[in-house]
C-alpha positions in Angstrom: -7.8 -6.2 7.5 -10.3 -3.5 5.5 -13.5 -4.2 4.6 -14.7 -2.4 1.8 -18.0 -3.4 -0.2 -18.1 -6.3 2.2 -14.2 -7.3 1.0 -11.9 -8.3 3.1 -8.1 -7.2 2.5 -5.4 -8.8 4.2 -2.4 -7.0 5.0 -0.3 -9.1 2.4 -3.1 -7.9 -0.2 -2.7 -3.8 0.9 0.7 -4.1 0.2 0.7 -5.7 -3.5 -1.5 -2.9 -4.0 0.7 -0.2 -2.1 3.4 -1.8 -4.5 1.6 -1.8 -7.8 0.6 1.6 -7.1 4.5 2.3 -6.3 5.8 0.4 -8.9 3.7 2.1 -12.2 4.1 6.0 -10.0 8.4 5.3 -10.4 8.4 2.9 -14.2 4.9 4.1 -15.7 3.8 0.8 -15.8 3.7 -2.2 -13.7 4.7 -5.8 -14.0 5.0 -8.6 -12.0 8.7 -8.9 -11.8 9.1 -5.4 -10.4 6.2 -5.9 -8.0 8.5 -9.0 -6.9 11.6 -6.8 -6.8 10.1 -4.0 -4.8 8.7 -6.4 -2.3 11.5 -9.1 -1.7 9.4 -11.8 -2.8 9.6 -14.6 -5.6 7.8 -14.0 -8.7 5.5 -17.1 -8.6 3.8 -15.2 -5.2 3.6 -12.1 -7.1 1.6 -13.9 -9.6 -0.6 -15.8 -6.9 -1.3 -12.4 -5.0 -2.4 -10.8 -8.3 -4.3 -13.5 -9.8 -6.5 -13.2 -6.6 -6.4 -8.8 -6.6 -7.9 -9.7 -10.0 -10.5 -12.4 -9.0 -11.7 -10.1 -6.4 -11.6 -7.0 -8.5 -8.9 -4.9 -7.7 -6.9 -5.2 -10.7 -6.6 -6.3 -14.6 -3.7 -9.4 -14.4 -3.0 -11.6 -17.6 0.1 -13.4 -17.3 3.2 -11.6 -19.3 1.1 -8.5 -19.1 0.8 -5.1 -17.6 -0.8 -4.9 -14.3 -3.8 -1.8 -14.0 -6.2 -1.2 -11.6 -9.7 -1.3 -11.3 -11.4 1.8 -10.3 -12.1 -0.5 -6.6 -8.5 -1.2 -6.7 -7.1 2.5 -7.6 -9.2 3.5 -4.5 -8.2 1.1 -1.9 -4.4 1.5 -2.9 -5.3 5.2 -2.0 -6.1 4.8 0.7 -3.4 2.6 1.7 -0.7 4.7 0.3 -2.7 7.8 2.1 -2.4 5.9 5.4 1.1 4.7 5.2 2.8 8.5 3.9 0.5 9.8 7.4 1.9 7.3 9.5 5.4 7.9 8.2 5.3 12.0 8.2 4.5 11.7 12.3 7.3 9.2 12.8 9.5 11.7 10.9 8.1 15.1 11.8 6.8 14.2 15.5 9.1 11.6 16.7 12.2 12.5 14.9 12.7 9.5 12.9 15.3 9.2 10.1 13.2 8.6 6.9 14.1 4.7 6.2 13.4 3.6 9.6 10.4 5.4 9.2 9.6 4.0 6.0 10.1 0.5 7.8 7.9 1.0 10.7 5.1 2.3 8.5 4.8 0.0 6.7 4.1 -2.6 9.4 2.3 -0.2 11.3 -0.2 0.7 8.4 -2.1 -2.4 8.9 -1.6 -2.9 12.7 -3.2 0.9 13.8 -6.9 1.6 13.4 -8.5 4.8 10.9 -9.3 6.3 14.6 -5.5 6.2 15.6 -3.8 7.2 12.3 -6.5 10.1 11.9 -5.5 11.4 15.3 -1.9 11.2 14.0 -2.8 13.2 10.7 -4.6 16.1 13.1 -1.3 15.8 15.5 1.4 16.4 12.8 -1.1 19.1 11.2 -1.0 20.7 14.6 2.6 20.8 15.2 3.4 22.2 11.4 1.3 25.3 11.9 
C-alpha cells in the first residue's frame, strides 16, 4: 500500500490507475470497458474500483462516461507507472529478462518492493548503461 495525503492505496487500486493511465496513453481516452479489457477483469469491478478512485479523489467517474484524473490521481498513477517501467528496465537490462516476462513480474513486484529497493534498482541500471 501508499500513503499519500494520509490515503491508503491498495495494490488492486495502483493498478486501475496504472491501467487508466495506460488505457487513455494507447485510445486517447478511457472507459470502463477497456479498463476491464486491459486488466482481465469483468466490467461490474471496473465500475466498483472506479466508483471508489472517484470517492476518494483520484478520478472523475459517471457511469457511461469518460474516465479523467484528478490532479491527486494523475500524480499517484505517475508514480506508479514510474515505479513499474524502473522495475521492468532492471529485469530486462540487468537480469536479461525477455520483455513480457518482465512486464509480468513487474507488475506484481511494483507493489511488493519498497521506494528504498526500487530506487537502488533505478541507480543500478543507471550504473550499468554508462
Amino acid at each position: 500500500m501508499v500513503k499519500q495525503n494520509n490515503t491508503f492505496l491498495s495494490a488492486s487500486q495502483e493498478d486501475y490507475l496504472e491501467a487508466i493511465l495506460n488505457v487513455a496513453d494507447s485510445c486517447g481516452t478511457a472507459r470502463s470497458k477497456d479498463i476491464a479489457v486491459l486488466l482481465g477483469v469483468a466490467k461490474p469491478s471496473v465500475t466498483g474500483a472506479l466508483k471508489l478512485l472517484a470517492q476518494r479523489g483520484f478520478v472523475n467517474y459517471k457511469p457511461y462516461g469518460l474516465v479523467t484524473f484528478t490532479k491527486k490521481g494523475i500524480t499517484q498513477a505517475g508514480r506508479v507507472a514510474k515505479r513499474h517501467e524502473i522495475i521492468k528496465t532492471f529485469f530486462v537490462d540487468v537480469l536479461e529478462v525477455d520483455s513480457d516476462t518482465a512486464q509480468k513480474a513487474a507488475c506484481k513486484a511494483e507493489h511488493l518492493l519498497g521506494p528504498k529497493i526500487i530506487s537502488r534498482m533505478r541507480e543500478f541500471t543507471k550504473t550499468q548503461k554508462d
